[in-house]
C-alpha positions as CSV (number, residue, x, y, z in Angstrom):
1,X,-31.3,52.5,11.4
2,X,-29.3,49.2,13.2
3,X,-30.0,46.5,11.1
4,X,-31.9,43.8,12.5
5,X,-28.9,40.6,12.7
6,X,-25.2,40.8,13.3
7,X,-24.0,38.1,11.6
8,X,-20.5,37.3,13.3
9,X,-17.5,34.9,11.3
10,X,-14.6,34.1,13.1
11,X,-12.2,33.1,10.1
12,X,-8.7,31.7,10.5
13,X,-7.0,30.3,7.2
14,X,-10.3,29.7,6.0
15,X,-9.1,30.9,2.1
16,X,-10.3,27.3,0.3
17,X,-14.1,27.9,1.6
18,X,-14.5,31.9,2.5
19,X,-15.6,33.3,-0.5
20,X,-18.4,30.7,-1.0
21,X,-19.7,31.4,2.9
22,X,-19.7,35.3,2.2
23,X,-21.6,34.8,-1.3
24,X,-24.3,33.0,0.8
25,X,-24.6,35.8,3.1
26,X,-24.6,38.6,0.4
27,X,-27.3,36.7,-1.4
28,X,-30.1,36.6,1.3
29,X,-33.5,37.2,0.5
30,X,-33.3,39.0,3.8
31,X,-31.2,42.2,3.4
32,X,-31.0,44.1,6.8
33,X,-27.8,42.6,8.3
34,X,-23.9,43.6,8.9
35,X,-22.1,41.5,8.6
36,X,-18.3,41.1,10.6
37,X,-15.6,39.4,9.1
38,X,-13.3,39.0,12.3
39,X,-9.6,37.9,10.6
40,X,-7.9,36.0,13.5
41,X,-4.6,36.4,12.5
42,X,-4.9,34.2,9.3
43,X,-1.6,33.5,7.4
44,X,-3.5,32.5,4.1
45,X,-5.2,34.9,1.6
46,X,-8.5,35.3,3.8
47,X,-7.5,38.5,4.9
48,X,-7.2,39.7,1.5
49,X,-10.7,38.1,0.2
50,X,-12.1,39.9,3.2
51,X,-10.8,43.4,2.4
52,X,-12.0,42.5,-1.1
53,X,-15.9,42.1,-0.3
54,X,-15.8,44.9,2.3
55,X,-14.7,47.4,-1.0
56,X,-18.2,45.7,-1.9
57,X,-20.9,46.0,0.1
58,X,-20.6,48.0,2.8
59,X,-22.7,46.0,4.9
60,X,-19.7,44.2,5.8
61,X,-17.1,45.1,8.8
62,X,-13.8,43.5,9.2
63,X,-11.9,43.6,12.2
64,X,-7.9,42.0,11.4
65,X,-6.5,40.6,14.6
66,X,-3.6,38.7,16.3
67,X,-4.5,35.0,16.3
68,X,-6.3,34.3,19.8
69,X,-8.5,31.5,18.9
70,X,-12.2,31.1,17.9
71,X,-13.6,32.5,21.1
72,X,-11.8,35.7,21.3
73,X,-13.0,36.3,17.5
74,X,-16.1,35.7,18.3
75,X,-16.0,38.1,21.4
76,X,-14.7,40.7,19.7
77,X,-17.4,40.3,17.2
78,X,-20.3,40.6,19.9
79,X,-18.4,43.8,21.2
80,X,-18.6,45.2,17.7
81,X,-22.5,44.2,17.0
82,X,-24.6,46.9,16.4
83,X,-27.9,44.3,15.3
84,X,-31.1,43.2,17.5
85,X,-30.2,40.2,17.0
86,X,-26.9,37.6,16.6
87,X,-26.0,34.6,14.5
88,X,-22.9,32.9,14.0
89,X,-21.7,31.5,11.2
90,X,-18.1,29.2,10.6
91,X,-16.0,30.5,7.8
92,X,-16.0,27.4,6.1
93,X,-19.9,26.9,5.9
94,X,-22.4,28.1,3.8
95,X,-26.0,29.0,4.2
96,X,-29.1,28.7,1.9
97,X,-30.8,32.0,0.7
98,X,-33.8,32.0,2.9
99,X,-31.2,30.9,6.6
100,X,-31.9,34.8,7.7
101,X,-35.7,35.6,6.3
102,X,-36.4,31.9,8.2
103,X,-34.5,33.2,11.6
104,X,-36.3,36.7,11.8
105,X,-40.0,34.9,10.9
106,X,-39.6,33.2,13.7
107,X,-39.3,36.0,16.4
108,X,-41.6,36.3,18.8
109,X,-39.7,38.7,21.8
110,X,-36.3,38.9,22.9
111,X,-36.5,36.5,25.6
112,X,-35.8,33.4,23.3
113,X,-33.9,31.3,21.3
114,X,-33.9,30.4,18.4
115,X,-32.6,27.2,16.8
116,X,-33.0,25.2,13.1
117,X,-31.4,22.2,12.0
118,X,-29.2,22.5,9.4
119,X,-27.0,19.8,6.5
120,X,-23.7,18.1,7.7
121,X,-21.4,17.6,4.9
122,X,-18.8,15.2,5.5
123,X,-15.7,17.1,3.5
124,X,-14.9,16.3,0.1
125,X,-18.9,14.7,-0.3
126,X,-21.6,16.0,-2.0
127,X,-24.1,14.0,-0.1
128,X,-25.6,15.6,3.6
129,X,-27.5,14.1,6.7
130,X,-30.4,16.6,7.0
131,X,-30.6,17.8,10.9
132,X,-34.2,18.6,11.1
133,X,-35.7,19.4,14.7
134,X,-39.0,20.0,14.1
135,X,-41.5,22.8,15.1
136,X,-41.1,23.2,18.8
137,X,-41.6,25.8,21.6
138,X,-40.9,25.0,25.3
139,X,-40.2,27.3,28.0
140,X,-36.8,27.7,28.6
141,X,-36.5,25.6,32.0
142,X,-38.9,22.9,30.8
143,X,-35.2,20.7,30.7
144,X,-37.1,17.6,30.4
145,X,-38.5,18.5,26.6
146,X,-34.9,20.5,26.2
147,X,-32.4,17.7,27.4
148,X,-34.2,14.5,26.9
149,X,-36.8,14.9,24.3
150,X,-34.6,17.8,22.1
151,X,-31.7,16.1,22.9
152,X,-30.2,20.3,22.9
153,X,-26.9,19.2,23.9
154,X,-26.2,17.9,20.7
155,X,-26.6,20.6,19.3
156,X,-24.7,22.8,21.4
157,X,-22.9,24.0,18.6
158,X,-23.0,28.0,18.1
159,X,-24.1,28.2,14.6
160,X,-27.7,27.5,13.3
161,X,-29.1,29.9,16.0
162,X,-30.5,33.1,16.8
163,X,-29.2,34.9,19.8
164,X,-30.5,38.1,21.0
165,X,-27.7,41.0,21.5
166,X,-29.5,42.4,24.2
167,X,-30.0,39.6,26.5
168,X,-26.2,38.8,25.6
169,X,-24.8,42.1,27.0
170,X,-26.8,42.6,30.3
171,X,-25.8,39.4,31.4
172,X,-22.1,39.6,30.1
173,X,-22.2,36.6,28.5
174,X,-19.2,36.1,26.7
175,X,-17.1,32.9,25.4
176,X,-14.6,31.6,27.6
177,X,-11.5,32.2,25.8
178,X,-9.6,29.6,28.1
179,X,-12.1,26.4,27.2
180,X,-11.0,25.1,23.9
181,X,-13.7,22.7,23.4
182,X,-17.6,23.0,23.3
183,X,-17.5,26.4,24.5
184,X,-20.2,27.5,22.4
185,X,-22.4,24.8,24.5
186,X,-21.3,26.8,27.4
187,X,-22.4,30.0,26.0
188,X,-25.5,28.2,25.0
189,X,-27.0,27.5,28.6
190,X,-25.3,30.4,30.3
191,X,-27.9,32.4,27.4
192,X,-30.2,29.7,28.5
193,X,-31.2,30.9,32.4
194,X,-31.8,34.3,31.3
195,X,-34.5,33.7,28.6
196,X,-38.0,32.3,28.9
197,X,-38.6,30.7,25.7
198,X,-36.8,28.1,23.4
199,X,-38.2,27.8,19.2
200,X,-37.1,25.1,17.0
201,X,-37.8,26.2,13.3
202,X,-38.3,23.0,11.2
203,X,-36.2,24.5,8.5
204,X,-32.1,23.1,7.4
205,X,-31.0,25.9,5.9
206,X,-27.3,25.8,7.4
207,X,-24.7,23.9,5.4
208,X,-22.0,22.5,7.8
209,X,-19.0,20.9,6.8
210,X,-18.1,18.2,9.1
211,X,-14.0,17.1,9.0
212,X,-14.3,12.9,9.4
213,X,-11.6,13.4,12.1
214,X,-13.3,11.1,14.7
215,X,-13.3,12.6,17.9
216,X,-11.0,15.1,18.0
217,X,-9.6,17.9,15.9
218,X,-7.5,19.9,17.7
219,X,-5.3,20.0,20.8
220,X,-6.6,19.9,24.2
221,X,-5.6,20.6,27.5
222,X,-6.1,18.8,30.7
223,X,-6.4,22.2,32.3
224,X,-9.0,23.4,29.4
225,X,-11.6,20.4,29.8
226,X,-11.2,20.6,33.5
227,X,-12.1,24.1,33.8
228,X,-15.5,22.8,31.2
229,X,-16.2,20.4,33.2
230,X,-16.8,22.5,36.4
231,X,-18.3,25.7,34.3
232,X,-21.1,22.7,33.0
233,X,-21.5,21.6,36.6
234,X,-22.1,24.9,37.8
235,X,-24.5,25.3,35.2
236,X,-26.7,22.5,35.8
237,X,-27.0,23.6,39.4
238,X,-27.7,26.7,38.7
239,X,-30.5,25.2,35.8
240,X,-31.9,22.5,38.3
241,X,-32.7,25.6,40.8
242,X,-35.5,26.6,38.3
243,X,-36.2,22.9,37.1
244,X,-40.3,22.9,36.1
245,X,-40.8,19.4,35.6
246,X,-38.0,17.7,37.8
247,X,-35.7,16.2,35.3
248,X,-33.0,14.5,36.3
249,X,-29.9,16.2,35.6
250,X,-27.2,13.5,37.1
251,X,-27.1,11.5,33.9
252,X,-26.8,14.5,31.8
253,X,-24.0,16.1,34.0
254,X,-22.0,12.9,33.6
255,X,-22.6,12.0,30.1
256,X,-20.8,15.6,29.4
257,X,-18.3,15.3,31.3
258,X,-17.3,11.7,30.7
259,X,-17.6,13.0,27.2
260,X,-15.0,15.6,27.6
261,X,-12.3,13.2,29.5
262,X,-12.8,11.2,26.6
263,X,-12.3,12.9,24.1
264,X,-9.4,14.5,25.9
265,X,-7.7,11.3,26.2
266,X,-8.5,9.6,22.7
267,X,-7.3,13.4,21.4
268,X,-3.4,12.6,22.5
269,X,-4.0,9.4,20.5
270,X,-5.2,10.6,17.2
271,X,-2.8,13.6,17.7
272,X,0.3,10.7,17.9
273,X,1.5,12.7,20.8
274,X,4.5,11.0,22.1
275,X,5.0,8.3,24.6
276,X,5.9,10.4,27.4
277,X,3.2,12.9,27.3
278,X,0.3,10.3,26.4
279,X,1.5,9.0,29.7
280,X,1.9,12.3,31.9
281,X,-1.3,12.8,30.4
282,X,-2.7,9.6,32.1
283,X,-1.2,10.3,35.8
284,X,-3.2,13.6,36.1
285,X,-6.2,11.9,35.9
286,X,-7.6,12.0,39.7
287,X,-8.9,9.1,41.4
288,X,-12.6,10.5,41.7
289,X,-11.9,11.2,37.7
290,X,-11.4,7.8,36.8
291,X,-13.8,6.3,38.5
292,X,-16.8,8.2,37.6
293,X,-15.8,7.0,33.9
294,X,-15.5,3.8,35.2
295,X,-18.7,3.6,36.0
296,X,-20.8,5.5,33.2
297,X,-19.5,2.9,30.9
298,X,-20.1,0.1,33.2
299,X,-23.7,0.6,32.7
300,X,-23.6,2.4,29.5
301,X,-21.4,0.5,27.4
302,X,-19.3,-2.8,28.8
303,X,-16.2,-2.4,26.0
304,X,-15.6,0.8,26.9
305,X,-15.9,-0.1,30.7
306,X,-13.0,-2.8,30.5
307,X,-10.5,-0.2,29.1
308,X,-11.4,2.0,31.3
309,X,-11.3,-0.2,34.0
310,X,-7.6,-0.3,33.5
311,X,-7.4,2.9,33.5
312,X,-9.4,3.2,37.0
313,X,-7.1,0.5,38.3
314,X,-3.7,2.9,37.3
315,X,-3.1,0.1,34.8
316,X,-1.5,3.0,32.5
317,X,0.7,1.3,30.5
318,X,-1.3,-1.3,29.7
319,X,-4.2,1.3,28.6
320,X,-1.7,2.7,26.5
321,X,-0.6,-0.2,24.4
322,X,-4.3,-1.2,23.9
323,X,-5.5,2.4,23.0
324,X,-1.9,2.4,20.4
325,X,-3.0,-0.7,18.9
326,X,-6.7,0.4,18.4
327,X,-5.7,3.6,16.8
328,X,-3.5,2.2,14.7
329,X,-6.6,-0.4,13.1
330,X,-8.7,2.9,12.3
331,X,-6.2,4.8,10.9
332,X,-5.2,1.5,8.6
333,X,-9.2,1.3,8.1
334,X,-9.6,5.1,7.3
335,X,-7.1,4.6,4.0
336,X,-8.4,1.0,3.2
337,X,-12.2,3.3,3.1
């Protein structure tokens, strides 16, 4: 008999944290899952604690691969599911006993999703904001309750959900291995048009640790949040074709992808890229671009408008020195707290 969830980890160096996230799993008052361990070409000891709980429980499949990043582990672990349904879970998180039992109660078909709240752990603290959404069931294009009242793109995140295998795999849909940031939300609406309900469990049974990095954590491309930004665009058009209650999805659209160019920009900042390539950066920007970030923040937030005005205006080296200075006061803050 398939068991009932395919719980996918992609793990990459993940040695300080893996063993506690696999002991949650293995603990579950809810007992019919595999679980896949996919080893994304880790140069720590995570392989080997992998290898170790597979001689284990036998439950657990591990797949040892060249690094390709987050969404080609996690694509190779849907190609490798077996389960009904699929969760995913970050290698350096942890789940309560009851995350899986909670998940499965809560299925009504296969035409939904599932989502619960879960507890961000800011890293190296004890103490956790609890994420609790509530008990909630809308149909799948009521966007209003989804986008406004839900607020879902918050929680676009890939983890703390319930996917179901077969709605994944008639419809292809996949992680886009060439978007290196929010692709999960991506995967999230694509999943989105081909079910017809959405169920928030008012249960925080997910335990995510949350790296006080500000905006950014890793690189980014100009190329990468480009190619998001047209994939979310498309996706809203395609979303406001089946619209119920005629929400409004300009303001949405542009929040994201204002959202994106920002963080893009403040990325090269709190990377300390150099000089040169903050700047080359700066001059891909397109006219059309800058503007449209002119003007969320002109009527969304007036300090943000005047430095982006500069940059609107192709007043790049001034932008520049500002953002330097700026970034240089919260890192000086960050050690004096």
């Amino acid at each position: 008999m398939n068991p009932e969830i395919s719980i996918i980890i992609p793990i990459y160096n993940s040695e300080q944290y893996l063993s506690q996230c696999i002991e949650s799993i293995l603990t579950q008052t809810y007992i019919n899952f595999e679980l896949i361990l996919i080893d994304d070409g880790s140069s720590d000891k995570s392989p080997e604690i992998c290898d170790v709980y597979a001689r284990k429980d036998n439950r657990i499949k591990i797949i040892h691969k060249s690094n390709g990043g987050v969404s080609s582990a996690r694509n190779i672990g849907i190609n490798n599911a077996i389960g009904n349904w699929i969760t995913f879970i970050d290698s350096d998180d942890w789940v309560n006993t009851d995350y899986l039992y909670l998940l499965v109660k809560a299925i009504d078909n296969k035409n939904m999703l599932i989502i619960q709240g879960l507890n961000r752990f800011l890293k190296n603290d004890d103490n956790s904001t609890i994420v609790d959404l509530g008990n909630h069931i809308f149909p799948s294009n009521s966007y209003y309750d989804l986008f406004s009242k839900m607020e879902l793109c918050n929680y676009g995140y890939s983890v703390a959900k319930l996917y179901n295998r077969e709605v994944i795999n008639q419809n292809n849909i996949r992680f886009d291995e060439d978007i290196n940031h929010s692709e999960d939300m991506i995967f999230m609406l694509e999943y989105l048009l081909k079910i017809k309900t959405v169920k928030f469990i008012s249960n925080s049974n997910y335990n995510y640790r949350e790296y006080n990095q500000g905006l950014c954590s890793k690189i980014l491309s100009y190329t990468s949040v480009l190619k998001f930004c047209k994939s979310i665009t498309t996706l809203i058009e395609r979303m406001d074709e089946k619209n119920i209650n005629s929400y409004d999805f300009q303001e949405l659209n542009n929040k994201i992808i204002v959202y994106s160019f920002k963080k893009l920009i403040f990325n090269n900042y709190m990377q300390k890229e150099k000089k040169s390539e903050r700047l080359l950066l700066l001059n891909k920007f397109k006219e059309s671009e800058l503007n449209m970030i002119e003007q969320y923040y002109k009527a969304n937030n007036k300090y943000m408008y005047y430095l982006f005005y500069l940059l609107a205006k192709r007043k790049i080296k001034s932008f520049d020195f500002i953002l330097v200075v700026l970034f240089k006061i919260y890192s000086l803050t960050r050690k004096i707290s």
